[in-house]
PADREN-912211 format. One record per residue (C-alpha): chain; residue number from 0; x, y, z. Coordinates in steps of 0.02 Angstrom, whole numbers, always signed. Layout:
// residues N
+--------+-----+--------+--------+--------+
! chaine ! num !     px !     py !     pz !
+--------+-----+--------+--------+--------+
!      A ! NUM !      X !      Y !      Z !
...
+--------+-----+--------+--------+--------+
***
This chain:
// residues 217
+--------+-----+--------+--------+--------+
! chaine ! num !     px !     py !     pz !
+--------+-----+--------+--------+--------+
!      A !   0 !  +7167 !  +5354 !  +9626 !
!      A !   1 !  +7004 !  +5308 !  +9562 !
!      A !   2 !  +6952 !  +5181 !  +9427 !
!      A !   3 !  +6788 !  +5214 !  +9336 !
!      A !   4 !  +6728 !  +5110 !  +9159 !
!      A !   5 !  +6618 !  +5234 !  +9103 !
!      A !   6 !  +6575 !  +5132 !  +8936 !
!      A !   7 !  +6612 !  +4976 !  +8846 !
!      A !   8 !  +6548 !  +4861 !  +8690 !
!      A !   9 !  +6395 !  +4758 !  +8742 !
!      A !  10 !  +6384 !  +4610 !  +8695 !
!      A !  11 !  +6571 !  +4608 !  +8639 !
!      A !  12 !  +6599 !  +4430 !  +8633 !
!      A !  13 !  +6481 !  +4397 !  +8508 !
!      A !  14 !  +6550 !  +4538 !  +8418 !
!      A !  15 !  +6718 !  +4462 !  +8428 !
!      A !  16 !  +6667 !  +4285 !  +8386 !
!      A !  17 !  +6579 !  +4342 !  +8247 !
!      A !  18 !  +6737 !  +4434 !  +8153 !
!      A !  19 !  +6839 !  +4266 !  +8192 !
!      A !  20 !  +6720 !  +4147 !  +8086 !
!      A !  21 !  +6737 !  +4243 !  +7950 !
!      A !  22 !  +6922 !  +4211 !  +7951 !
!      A !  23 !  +6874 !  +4061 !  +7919 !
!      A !  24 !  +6737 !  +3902 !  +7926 !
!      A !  25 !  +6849 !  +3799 !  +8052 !
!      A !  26 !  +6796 !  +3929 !  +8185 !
!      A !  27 !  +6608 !  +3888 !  +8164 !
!      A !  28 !  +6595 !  +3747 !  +8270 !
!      A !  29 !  +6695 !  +3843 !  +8428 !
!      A !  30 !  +6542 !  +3912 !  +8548 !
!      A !  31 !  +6580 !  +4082 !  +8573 !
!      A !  32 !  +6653 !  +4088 !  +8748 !
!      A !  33 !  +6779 !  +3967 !  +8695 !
!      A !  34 !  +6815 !  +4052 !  +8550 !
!      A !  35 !  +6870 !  +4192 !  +8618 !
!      A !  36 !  +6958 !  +4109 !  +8755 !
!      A !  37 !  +7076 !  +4040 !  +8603 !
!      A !  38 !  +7111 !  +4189 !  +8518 !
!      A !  39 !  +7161 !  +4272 !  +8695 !
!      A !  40 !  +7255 !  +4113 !  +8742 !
!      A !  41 !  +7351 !  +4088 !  +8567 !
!      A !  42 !  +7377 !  +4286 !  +8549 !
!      A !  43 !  +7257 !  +4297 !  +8375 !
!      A !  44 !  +7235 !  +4494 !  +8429 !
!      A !  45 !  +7165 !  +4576 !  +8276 !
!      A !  46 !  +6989 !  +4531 !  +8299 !
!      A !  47 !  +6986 !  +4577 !  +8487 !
!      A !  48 !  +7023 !  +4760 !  +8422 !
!      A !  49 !  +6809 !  +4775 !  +8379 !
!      A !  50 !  +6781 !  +4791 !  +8565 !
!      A !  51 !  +6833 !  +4949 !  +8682 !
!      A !  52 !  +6833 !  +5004 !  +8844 !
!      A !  53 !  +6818 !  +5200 !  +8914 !
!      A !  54 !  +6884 !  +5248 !  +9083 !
!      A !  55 !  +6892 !  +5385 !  +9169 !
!      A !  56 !  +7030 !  +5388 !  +9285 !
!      A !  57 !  +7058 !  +5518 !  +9438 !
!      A !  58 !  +7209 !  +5560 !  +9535 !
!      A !  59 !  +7321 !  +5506 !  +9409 !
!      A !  60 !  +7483 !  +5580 !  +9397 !
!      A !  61 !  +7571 !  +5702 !  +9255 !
!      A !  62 !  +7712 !  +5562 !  +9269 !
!      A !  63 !  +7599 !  +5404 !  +9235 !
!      A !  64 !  +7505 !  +5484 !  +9105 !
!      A !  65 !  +7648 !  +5533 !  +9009 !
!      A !  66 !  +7682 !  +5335 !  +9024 !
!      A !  67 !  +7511 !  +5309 !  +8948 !
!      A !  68 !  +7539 !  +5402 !  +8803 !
!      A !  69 !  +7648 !  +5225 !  +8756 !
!      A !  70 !  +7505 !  +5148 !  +8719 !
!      A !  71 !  +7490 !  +5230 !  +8573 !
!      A !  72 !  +7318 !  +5116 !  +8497 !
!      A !  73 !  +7212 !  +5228 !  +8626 !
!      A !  74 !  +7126 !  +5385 !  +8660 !
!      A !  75 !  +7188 !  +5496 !  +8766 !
!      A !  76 !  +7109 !  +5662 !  +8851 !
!      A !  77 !  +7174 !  +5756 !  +8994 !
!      A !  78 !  +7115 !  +5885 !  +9115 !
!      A !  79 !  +7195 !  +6062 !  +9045 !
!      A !  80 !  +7317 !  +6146 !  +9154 !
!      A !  81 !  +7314 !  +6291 !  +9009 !
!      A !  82 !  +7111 !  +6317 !  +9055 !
!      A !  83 !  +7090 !  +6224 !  +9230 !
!      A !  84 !  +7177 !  +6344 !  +9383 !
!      A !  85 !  +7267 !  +6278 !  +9498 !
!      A !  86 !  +7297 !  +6419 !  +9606 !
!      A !  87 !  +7168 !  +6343 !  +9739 !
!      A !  88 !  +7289 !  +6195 !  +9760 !
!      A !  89 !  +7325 !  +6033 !  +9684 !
!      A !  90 !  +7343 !  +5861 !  +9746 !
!      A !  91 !  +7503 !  +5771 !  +9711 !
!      A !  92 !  +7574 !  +5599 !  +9743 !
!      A !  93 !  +7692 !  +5545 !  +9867 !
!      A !  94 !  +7793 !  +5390 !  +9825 !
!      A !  95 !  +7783 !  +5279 !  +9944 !
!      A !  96 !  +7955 !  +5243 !  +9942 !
!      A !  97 !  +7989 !  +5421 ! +10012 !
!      A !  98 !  +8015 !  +5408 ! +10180 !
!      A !  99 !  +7988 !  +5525 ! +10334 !
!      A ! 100 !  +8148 !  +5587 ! +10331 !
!      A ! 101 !  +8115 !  +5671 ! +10148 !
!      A ! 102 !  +7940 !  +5682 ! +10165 !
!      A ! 103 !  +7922 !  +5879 ! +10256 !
!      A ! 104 !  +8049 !  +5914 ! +10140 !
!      A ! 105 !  +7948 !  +5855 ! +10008 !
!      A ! 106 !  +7784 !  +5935 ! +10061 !
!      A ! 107 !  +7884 !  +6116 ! +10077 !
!      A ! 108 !  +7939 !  +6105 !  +9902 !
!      A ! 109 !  +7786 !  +6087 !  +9835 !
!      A ! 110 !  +7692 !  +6208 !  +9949 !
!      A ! 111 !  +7844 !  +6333 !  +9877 !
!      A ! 112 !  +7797 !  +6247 !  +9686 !
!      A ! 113 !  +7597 !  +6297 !  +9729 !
!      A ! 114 !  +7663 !  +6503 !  +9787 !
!      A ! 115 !  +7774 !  +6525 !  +9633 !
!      A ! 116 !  +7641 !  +6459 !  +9539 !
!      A ! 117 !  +7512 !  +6572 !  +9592 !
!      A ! 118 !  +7615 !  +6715 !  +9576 !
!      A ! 119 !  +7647 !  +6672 !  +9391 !
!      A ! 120 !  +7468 !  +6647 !  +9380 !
!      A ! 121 !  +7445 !  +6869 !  +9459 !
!      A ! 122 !  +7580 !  +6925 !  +9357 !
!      A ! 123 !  +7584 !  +6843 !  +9185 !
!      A ! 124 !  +7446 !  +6711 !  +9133 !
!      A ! 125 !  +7399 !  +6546 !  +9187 !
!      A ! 126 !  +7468 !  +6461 !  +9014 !
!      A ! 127 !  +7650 !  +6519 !  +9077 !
!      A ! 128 !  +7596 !  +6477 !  +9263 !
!      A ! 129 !  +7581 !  +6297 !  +9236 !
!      A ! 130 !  +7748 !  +6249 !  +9175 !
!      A ! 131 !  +7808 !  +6239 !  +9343 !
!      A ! 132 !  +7685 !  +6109 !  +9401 !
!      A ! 133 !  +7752 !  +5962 !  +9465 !
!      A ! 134 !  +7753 !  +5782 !  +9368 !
!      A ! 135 !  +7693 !  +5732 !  +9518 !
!      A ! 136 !  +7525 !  +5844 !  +9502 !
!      A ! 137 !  +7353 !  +5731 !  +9499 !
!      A ! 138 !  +7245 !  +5749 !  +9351 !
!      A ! 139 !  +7074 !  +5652 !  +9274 !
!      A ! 140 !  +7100 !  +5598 !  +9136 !
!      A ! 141 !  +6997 !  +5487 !  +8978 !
!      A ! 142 !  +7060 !  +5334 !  +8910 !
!      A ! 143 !  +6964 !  +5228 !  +8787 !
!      A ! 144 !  +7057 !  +5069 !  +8701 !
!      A ! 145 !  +7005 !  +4918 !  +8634 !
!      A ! 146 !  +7057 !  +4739 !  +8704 !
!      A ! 147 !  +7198 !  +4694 !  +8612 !
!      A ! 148 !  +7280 !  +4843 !  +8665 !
!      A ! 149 !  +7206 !  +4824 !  +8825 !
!      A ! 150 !  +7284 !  +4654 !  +8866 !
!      A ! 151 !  +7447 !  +4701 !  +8809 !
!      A ! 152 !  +7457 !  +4854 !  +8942 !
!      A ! 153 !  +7395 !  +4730 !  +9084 !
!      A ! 154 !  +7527 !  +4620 !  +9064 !
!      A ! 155 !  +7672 !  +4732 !  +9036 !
!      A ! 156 !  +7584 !  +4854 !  +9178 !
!      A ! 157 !  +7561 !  +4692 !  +9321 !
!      A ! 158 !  +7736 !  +4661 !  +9310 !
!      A ! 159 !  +7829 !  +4698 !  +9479 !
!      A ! 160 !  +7936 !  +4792 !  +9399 !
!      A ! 161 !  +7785 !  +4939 !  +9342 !
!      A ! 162 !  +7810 !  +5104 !  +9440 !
!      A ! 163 !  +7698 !  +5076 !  +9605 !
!      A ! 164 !  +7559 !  +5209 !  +9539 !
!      A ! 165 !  +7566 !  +5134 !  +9361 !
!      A ! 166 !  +7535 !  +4942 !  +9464 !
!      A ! 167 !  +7407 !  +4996 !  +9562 !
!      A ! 168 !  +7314 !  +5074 !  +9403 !
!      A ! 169 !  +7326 !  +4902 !  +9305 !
!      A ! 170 !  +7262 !  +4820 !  +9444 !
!      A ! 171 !  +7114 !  +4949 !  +9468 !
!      A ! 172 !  +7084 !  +4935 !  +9267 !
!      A ! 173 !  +7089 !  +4748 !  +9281 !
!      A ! 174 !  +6958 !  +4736 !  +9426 !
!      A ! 175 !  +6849 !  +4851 !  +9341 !
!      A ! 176 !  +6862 !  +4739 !  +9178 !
!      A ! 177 !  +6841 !  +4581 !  +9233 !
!      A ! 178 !  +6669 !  +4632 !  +9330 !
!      A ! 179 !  +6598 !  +4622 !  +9124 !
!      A ! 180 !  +6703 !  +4510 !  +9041 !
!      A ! 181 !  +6791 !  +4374 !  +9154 !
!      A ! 182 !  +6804 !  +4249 !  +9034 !
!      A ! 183 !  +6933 !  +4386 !  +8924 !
!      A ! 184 !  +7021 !  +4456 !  +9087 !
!      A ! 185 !  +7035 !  +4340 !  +9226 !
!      A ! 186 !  +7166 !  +4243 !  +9222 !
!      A ! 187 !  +7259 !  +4384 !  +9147 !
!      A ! 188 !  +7432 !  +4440 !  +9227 !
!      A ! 189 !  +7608 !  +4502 !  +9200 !
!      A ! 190 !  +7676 !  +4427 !  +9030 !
!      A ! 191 !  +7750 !  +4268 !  +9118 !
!      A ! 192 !  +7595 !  +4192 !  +9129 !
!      A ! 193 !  +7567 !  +4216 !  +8957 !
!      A ! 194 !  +7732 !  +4148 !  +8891 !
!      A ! 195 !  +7778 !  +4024 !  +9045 !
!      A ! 196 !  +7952 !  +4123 !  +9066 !
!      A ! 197 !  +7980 !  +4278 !  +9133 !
!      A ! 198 !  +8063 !  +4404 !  +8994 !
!      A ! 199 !  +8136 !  +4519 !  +9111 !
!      A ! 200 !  +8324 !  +4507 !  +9142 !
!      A ! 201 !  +8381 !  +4393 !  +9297 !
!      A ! 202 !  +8424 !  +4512 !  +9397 !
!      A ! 203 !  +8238 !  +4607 !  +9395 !
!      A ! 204 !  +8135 !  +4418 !  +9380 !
!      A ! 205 !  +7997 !  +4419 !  +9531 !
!      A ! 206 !  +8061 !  +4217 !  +9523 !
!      A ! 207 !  +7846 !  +4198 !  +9497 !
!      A ! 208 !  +7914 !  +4111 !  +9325 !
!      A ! 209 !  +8089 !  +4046 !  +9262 !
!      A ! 210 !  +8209 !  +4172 !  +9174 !
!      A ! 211 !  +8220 !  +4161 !  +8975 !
!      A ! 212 !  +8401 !  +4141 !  +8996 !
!      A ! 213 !  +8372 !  +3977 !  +9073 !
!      A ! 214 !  +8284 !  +3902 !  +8965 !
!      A ! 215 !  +8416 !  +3914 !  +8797 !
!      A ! 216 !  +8491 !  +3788 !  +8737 !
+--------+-----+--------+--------+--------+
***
């Protein structure tokens, strides 16, 4: 899998802190930096929605960008299976939970997936072809969404608990991030370091953070 920001808002904290003080003249002695700090901190999201990010992400899978597509305040384009042949081959993910045992097995099925598929391809079109591609196909795919959005999919996506290709995207998308805005992404995590308790039920809490059910009264 590979990680690329392809574009983003320059100078989007001033952009930010700007929107804020017109909310209102209380936010006019906050430097910028800070400012924006706050509304991250305190969850004030609206404002943060003036600055985007685009990535383009390869090796993806079918399966995770289906996911995606639950992050509905993006934009979302795909690599075509309808114009784009895959009768060459196609790279697909292995969990890494599958182990040797299941993984020749794995490997045959979709070498038999890639056969049928060409045939398909020969005999009818590639548009009926490519409904037997696997979930687990790779694909490049667009993705441009703006920071409130952004945050929200980092810290439900860093959660142990995040499909192992889905983690190791948010941490990609987080890296790339915080190389041009640090003082936005940072310290950002899963959403028990935002709240101070984990919201997951007991029995799927890393134990990073102390379990909501602990905590009532």
């Amino acid at each position: 899998m590979q990680v690329t920001l392809v574009n983003y808002t320059r100078d989007g904290i001033k952009t930010i802190a700007d929107a804020v003080r017109i909310t209102g003249p209380f936010f006019d002695q906050m430097p910028d930096e800070k400012l924006i700090k706050y509304m991250v901190k305190h969850d004030y999201g609206s404002a943060l929605e003036h600055m985007y990010f685009t990535f383009e992400l390869k090796d993806i899978t079918v399966a995770i960008s289906r996911e995606l597509l639950e992050h509905r305040i993006a934009s979302h384009t795909a690599k075509s299976t309808r114009y784009v042949s895959e009768a060459g081959g196609f790279k697909y993910y292995v969990s890494p939970k599958i182990t040797e045992a299941l993984l020749t097995k794995y490997e045959k099925h979709m070498n038999l997936v890639l056969e049928l598929y060409k045939e398909i391809e020969e005999k009818v079109d590639r548009e009926s072809a490519r409904y037997v591609l696997p979930m687990g196909l790779k694909c490049t795919y667009v993705w441009t969404i703006n920071v409130r959005s952004l945050l929200n999919f980092l810290r439900l996506r860093l959660c142990v608990n995040s499909a192992p290709e889905m983690q190791e995207l948010a941490k990609k998308v987080k890296k790339e991030v915080v190389k041009v805005y640090p003082q936005i992404f940072e310290d950002i995590d899963c959403r028990g370091s935002q709240w101070g308790i984990c919201p997951e039920p007991k029995k799927r809490s890393c134990g990073k953070y102390p379990n909501k059910a602990k905590n009532k009264k």
